[in-house]
C-alpha positions in Angstrom: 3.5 -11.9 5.6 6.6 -9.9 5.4 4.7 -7.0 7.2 1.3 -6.5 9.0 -1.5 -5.2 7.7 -1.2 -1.9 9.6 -0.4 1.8 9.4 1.8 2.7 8.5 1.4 0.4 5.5 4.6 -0.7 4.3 3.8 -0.5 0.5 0.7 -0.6 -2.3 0.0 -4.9 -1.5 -0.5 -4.2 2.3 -2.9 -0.9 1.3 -4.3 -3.1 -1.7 -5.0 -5.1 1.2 -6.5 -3.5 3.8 -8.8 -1.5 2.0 -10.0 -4.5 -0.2 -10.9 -6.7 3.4 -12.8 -3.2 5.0 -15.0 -3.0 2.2 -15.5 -6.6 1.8 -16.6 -6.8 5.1 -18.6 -3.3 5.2 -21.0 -4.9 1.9 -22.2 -7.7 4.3 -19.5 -10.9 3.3 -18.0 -12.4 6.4 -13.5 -12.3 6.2 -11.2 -13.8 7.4 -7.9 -12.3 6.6 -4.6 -14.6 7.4 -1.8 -12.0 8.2 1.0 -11.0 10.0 0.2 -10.6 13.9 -0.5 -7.2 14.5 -2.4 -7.0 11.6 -5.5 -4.3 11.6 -9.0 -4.4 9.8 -12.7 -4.5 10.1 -11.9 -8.6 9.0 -11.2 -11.3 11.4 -7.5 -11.7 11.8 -5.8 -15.6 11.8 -2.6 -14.7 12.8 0.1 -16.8 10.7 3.7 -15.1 11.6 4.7 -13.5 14.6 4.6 -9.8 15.4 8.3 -10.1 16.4 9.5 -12.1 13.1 11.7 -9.9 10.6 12.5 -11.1 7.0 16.2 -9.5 6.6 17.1 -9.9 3.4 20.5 -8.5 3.5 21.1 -12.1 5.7 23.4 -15.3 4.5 22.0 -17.4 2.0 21.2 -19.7 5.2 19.3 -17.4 7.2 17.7 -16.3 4.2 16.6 -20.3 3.4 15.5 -20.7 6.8 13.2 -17.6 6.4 11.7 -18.9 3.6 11.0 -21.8 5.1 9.6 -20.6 8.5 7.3 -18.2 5.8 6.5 -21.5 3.7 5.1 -23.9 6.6 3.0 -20.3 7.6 1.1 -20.5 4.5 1.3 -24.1 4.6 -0.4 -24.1 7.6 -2.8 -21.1 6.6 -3.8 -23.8 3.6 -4.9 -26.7 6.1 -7.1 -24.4 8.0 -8.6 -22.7 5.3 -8.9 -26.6 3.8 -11.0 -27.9 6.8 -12.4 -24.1 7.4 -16.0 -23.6 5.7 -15.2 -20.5 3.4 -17.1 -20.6 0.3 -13.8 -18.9 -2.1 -10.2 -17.5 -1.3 -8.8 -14.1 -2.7 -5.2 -14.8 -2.8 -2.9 -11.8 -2.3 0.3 -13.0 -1.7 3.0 -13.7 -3.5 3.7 -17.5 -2.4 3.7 -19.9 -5.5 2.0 -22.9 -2.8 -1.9 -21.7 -3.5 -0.7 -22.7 -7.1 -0.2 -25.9 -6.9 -2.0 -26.5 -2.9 -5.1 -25.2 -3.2 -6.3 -26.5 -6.6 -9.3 -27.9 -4.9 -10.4 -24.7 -3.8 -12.3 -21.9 -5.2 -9.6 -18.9 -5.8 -9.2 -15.4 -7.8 -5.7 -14.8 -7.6 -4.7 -10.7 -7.5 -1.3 -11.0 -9.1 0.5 -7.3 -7.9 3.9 -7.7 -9.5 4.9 -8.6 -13.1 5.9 -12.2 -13.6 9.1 -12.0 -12.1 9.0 -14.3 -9.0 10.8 -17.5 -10.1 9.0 -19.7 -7.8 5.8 -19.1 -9.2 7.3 -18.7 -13.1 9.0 -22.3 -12.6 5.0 -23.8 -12.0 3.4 -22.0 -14.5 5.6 -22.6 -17.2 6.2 -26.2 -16.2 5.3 -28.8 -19.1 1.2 -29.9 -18.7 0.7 -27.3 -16.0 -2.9 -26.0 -16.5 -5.0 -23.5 -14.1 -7.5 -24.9 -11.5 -10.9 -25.3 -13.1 -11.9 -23.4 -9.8 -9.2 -20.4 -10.2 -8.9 -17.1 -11.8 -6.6 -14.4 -12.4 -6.7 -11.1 -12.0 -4.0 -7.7 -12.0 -4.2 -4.5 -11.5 -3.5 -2.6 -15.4 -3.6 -3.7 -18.7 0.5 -2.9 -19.2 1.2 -5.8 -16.1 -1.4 -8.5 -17.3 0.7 -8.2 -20.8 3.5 -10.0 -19.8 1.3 -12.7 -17.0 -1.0 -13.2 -20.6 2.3 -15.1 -22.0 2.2 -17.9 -19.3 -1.2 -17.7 -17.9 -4.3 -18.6 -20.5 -6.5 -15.6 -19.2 -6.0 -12.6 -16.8 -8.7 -10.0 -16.0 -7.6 -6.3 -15.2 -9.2 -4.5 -12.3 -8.1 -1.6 -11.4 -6.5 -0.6 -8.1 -9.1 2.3 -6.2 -8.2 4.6 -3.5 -10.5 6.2 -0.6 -12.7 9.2 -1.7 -10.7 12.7 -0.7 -10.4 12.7 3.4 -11.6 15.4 5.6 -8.5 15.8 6.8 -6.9 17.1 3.2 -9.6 19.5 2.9 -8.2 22.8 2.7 -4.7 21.8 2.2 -2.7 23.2 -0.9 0.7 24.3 -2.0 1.8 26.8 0.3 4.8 29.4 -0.3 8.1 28.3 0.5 9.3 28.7 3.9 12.7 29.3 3.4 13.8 32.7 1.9 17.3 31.3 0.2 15.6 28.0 -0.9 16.4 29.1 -4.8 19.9 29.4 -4.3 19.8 25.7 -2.3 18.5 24.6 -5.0 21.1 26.4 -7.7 23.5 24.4 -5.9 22.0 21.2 -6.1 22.0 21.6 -9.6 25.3 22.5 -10.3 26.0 19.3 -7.8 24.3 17.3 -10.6 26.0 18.8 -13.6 27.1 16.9 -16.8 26.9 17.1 -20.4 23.4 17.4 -20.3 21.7 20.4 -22.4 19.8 21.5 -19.4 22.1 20.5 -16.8 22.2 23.9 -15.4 18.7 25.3 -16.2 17.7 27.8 -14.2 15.1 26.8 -11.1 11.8 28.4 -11.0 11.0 30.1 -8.4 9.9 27.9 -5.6 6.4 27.9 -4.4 6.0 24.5 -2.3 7.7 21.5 -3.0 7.7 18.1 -4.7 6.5 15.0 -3.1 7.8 11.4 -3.6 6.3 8.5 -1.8 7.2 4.9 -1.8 9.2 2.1 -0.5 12.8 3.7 -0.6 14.7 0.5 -2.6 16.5 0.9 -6.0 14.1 0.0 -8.8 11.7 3.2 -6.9 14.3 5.0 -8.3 14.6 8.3 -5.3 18.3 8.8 -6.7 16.7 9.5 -10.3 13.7 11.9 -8.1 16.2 13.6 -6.5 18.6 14.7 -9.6 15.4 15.0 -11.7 13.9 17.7 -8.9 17.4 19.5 -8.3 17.1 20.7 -12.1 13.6 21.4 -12.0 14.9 23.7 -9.5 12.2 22.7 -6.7 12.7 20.9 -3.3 12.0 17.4 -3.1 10.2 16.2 0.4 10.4 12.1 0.5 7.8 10.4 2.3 8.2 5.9 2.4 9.7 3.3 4.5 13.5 2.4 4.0 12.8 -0.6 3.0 16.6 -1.2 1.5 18.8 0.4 4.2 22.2 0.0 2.4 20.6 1.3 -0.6 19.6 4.5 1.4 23.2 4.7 3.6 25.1 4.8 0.5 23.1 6.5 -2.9 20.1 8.7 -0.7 21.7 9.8 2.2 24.3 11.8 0.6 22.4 13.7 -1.2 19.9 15.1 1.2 19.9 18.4 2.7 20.4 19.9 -0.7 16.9 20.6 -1.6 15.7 17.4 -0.5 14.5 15.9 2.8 13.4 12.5 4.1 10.3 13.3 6.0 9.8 9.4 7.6 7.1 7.1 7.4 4.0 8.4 7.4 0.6 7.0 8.2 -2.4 7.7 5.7 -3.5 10.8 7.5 -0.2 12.3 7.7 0.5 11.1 3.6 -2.9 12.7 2.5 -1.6 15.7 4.2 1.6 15.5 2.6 0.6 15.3 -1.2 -2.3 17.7 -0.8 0.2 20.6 0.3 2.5 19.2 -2.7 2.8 21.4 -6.1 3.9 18.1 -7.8 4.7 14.4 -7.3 7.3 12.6 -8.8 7.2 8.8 -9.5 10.4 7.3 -11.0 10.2 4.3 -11.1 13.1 2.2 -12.7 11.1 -1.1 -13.1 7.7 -2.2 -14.6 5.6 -0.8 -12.0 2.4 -2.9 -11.8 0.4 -0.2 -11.2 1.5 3.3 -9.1 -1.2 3.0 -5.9 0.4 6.5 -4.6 0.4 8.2 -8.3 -3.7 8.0 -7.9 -3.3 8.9 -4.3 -1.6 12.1 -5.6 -4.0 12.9 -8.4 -7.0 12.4 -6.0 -5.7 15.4 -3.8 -5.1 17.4 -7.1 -1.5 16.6 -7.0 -0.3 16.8 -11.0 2.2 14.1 -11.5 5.5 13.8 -13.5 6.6 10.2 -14.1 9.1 8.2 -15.6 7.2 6.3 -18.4 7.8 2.5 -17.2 4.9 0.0 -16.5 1.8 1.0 -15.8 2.4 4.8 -15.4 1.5 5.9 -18.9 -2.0 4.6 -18.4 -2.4 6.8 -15.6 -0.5 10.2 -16.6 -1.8 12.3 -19.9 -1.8 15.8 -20.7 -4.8 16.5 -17.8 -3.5 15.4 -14.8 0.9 15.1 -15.3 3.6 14.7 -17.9 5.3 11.8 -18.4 9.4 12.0 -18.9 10.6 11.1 -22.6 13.0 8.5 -20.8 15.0 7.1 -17.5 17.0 10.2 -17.2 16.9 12.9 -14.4 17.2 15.5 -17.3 13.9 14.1 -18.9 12.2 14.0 -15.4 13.6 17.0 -14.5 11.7 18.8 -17.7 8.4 16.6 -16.9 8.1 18.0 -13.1 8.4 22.2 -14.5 5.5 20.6 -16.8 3.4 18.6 -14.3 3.3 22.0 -12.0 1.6 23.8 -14.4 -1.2 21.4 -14.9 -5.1 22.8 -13.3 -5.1 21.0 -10.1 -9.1 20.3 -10.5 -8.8 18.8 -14.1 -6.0 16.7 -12.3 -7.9 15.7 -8.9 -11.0 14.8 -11.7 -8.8 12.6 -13.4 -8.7 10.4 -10.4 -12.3 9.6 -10.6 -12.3 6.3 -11.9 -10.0 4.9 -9.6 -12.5 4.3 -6.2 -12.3 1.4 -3.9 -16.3 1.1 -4.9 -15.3 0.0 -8.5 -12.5 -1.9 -7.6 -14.3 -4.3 -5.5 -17.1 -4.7 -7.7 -15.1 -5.7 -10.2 -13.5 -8.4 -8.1 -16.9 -9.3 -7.0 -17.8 -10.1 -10.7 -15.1 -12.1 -10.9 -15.9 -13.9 -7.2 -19.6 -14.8 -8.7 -18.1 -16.0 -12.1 -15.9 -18.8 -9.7 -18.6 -19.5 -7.5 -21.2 -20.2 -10.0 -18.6 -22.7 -12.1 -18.6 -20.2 -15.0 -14.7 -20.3 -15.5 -13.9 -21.3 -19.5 -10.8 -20.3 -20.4 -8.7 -21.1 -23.8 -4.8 -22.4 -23.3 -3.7 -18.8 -25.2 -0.2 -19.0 -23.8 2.8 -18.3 -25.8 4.7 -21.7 -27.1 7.9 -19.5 -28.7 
């Protein structure tokens, strides 16, 4: 309820969102989605926060209470409508821990997007005699984030996340040749900016054909700092594409280091980012935490974007040899090598290697799991860890 669902989507949850209500609604079931105001999709729309409110989470531990609270009574009100509504099961995609322990009565398949890392919900879960709902399952989005939710929960299901088939508006777009005529020596300096002891701290740049792309909520555990150094030494410019979701984190360690072979290109809306990674040689995920699952590496791969990664969470399920390279660890000098390896990959081998990933598959495996609650077939073993 931080942000609505609206374009430009503010991160993979609010996409994960959207596109799970649309086709929900476009195979015949009748949605309600509870949102932010200002909220878009094909769905009904119960507005629960205001358009105006903003969650600042650089505030004083007061403020910062006092939005948790105004967020808490929202879903505690969304709880008592849905409780006297007549909706035959809930999909729960947020990230409150109050559908755990107030809506135990109802029919709900819980999509769990982040590892288990939000203490709220940890502190229920892990709680002496707590047990699931009879009526609830859960579900993530890769087999490397339901490891960790399998140590407190007794059974999670993995479905994974699907994009929208290639748009029309992407067709025709690839790497085009650089623009600017001194962009290698831009880009010599960026890499003698970056210099250390590193063994390929001053390797020389290839010579620049298009650029790399990175696209995500700019915050630290994204890891852009890492993305830019990484690109610098691979010698290609970097284009950034994401809200600034941390703005000290951008002030201080990403604003300093643009305009040497890289550039913050905004915010941009799915049109404008499908545009974007076609017309990339490369994108460049680095993240520094255990990404649940990488919504915009697929994004990449289905416009035949290779992709070099950092190999954290779920990104080594998505990257081989076919469609990326994954770097040997957290360092820009890995990434670095990973991205000259990435560009080299056949862009239709990579854009193929995107095929399993469609919104069609995704919700039919959630619809699986929606029949399962609804017909009372849930039978689940207590296989949590006791250590």
């Amino acid at each position: 309820m931080h942000h609505p669902i609206a374009e430009p989507f503010q991160g993979g949850t609010e996409t994960h969102t959207a596109i799970l209500a649309d086709e929900l609604v476009a195979r015949g079931h009748d949605v309600t989605l509870f949102a932010k105001e200002g909220s878009e999709t094909t769905a009904a729309v119960y507005p629960l926060v205001p358009a105006d409110f903003e969650f600042v989470f650089a505030a004083s531990p007061l403020v910062r209470v006092q939005q948790k609270g105004f967020l808490a009574e929202a879903v505690h009100h969304s709880i008592q409508i849905i409780s006297e509504g007549d909706f035959d099961i809930v999909i729960n995609n947020s990230l409150s821990v109050l559908p755990y322990t107030h809506m135990r009565h109802l029919p709900m398949l819980t999509i769990l997007h982040t590892p288990p890392t939000l203490a709220d919900v940890n502190a229920i879960v892990t709680s002496p005699g707590w047990s699931p709902s009879p009526q609830h399952l859960f579900v993530t989005v890769s087999e490397s984030n339901a490891a960790p939710w399998r140590l407190i929960l007794p059974e999670v299901h993995v479905v994974h996340n699907g994009v929208l088939p290639r748009p029309a508006s992407a067709e025709g777009v690839t790497p085009a040749d650089a623009e600017a005529a001194d962009l290698a020596a831009t880009l010599s300096e960026a890499v003698a900016g970056f210099a250390d002891s590193g063994s390929d701290a001053h390797a020389d740049p290839v010579t620049p054909t298009s650029y790399a792309a990175w696209a995500a909520r700019i915050t630290p555990e994204k890891g852009l700092h890492v993305a830019i150094e990484a690109a610098a030494r691979a010698g290609i410019e970097l284009r950034i594409a994401g809200p600034i979701a941390d703005p000290r984190y951008f002030e201080e360690d990403i604003e300093p280091l643009l305009g040497r072979g890289a550039t913050y290109v905004g915010h941009l809306d799915s049109e404008e980012l499908d545009r974007f990674l076609a017309a990339a040689s490369v994108f460049v995920a680095s993240p520094l935490w255990a990404e649940p699952f990488g919504l915009s590496v697929v994004e990449a791969l289905r416009l035949g974007a290779p992709v070099a990664a950092l190999p954290n969470g779920a990104l080594p399920e998505l990257i081989s040899t076919a469609n990326g390279a994954l770097a040997r660890d957290e360092s820009a000098a890995s990434l670095g090598r990973a991205i000259r390896t990435a560009r080299r990959r056949d862009r239709a081998r990579v854009e193929a290697s995107a095929a399993p990933y469609t919104v069609t598959r995704m919700v039919d495996g959630y619809e699986r799991l929606l029949d399962r609650i609804l017909a009372g077939n849930i039978e689940t073993a207590d296989v949590r860890a006791t250590a």
